[in-house]
C-alpha positions as CSV (number, residue, x, y, z in Angstrom):
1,X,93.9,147.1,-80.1
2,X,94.5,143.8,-78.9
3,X,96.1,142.9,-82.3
4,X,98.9,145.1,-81.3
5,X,99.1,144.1,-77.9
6,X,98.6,140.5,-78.0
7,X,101.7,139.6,-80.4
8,X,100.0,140.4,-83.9
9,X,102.1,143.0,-84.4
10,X,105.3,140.5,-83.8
11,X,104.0,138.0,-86.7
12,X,103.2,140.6,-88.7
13,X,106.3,142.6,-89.0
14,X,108.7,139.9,-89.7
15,X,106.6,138.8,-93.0
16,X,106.6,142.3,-94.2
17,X,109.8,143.0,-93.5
18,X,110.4,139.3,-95.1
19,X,108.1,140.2,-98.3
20,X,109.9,143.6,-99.0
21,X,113.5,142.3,-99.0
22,X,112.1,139.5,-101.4
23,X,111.0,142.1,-103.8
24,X,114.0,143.9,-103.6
25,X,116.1,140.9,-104.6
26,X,113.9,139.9,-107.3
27,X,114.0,143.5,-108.8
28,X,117.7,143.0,-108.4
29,X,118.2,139.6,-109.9
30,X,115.6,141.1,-112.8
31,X,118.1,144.0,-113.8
32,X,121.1,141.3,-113.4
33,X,119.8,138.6,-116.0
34,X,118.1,141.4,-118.2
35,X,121.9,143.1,-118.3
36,X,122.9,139.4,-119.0
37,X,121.1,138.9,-121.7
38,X,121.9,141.7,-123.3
39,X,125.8,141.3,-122.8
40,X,124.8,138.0,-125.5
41,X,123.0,139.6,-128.1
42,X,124.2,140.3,-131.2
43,X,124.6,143.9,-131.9
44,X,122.1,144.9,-134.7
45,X,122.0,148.1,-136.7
46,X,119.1,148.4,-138.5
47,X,116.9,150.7,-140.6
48,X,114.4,152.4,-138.3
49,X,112.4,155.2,-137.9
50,X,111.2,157.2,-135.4
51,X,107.3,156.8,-134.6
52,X,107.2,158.2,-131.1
53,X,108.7,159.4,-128.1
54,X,107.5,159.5,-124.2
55,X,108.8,160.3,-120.4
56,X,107.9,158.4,-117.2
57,X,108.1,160.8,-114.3
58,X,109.0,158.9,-111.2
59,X,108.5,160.8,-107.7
60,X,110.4,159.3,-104.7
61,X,109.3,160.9,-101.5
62,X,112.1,161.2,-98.9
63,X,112.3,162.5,-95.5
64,X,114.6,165.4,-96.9
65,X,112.0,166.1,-99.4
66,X,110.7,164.6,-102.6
67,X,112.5,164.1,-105.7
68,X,111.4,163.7,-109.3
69,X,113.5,161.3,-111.9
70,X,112.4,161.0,-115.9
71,X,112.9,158.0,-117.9
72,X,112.5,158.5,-121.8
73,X,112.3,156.3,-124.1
74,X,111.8,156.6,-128.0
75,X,109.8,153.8,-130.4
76,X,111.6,152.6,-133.9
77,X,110.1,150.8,-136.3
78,X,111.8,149.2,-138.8
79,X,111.4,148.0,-142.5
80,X,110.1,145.1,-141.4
81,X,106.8,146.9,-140.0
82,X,107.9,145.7,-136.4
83,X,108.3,148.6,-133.4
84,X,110.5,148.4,-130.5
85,X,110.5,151.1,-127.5
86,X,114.2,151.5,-126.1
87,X,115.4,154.0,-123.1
88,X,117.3,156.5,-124.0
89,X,119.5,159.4,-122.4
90,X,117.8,162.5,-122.2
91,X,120.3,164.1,-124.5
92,X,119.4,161.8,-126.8
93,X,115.8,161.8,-126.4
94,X,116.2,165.9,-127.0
95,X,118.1,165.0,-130.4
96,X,115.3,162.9,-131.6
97,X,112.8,163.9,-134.0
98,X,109.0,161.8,-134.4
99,X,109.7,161.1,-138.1
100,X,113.8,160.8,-138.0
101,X,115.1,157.9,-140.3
102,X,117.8,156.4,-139.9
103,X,120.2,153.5,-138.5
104,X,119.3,152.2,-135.5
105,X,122.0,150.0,-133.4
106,X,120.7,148.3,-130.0
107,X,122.2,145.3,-128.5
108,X,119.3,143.2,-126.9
109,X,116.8,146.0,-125.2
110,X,119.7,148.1,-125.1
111,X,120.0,151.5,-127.4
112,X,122.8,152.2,-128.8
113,X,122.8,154.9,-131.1
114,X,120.7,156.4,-134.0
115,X,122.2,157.8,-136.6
116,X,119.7,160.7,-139.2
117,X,120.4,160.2,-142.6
């Protein structure tokens, strides 16, 4: 108790406070030099095929309730034996097929489009 009381609690809360906005910018500047480097790649289509397909649920708990968010993402690999997993929309994670062939165009880590053949 005398942790609180004696002034702990005032050195503490600062460097959490501190060490949370930190991560929050580095997320942010993350996102900002990933969205970079994709803006500079060359946009590739490829031959690829589908090998797989997966969702990441995400649960955010809120003081109005919690909330649920899915990512998907789909892995190509193309002729040269090489497999890349890229986020996708969830319309176009319903469209795709494990097995699909096709063209694959991405820009970076960033899907494009697949067209079947």
């Amino acid at each position: 108790m005398s942790f609180f009381y004696g002034g702990g609690f005032g050195v503490i809360f600062p460097f959490m406070f501190v060490l949370v906005c930190g991560m929050i910018l580095v997320t942010f500047v993350r996102g900002i030099m990933q969205w970079n480097r994709n803006n500079h790649s060359p946009r590739l289509t490829v031959d690829a095929t589908v090998v797989a397909k997966r969702g990441q649920v995400n649960h955010h708990h809120h003081h109005t309730g919690n909330a649920m968010h899915t990512t998907y993402y789909a892995t190509f690999q193309v002729e040269s034996g090489d497999r890349m997993e890229l986020s996708v929309s969830g319309t176009e994670y319903g469209m795709l097929a494990e097995g699909d062939v096709g063209k694959l165009t991405f820009q970076g880590t960033r899907y494009i489009e697949f067209v079947r053949r």
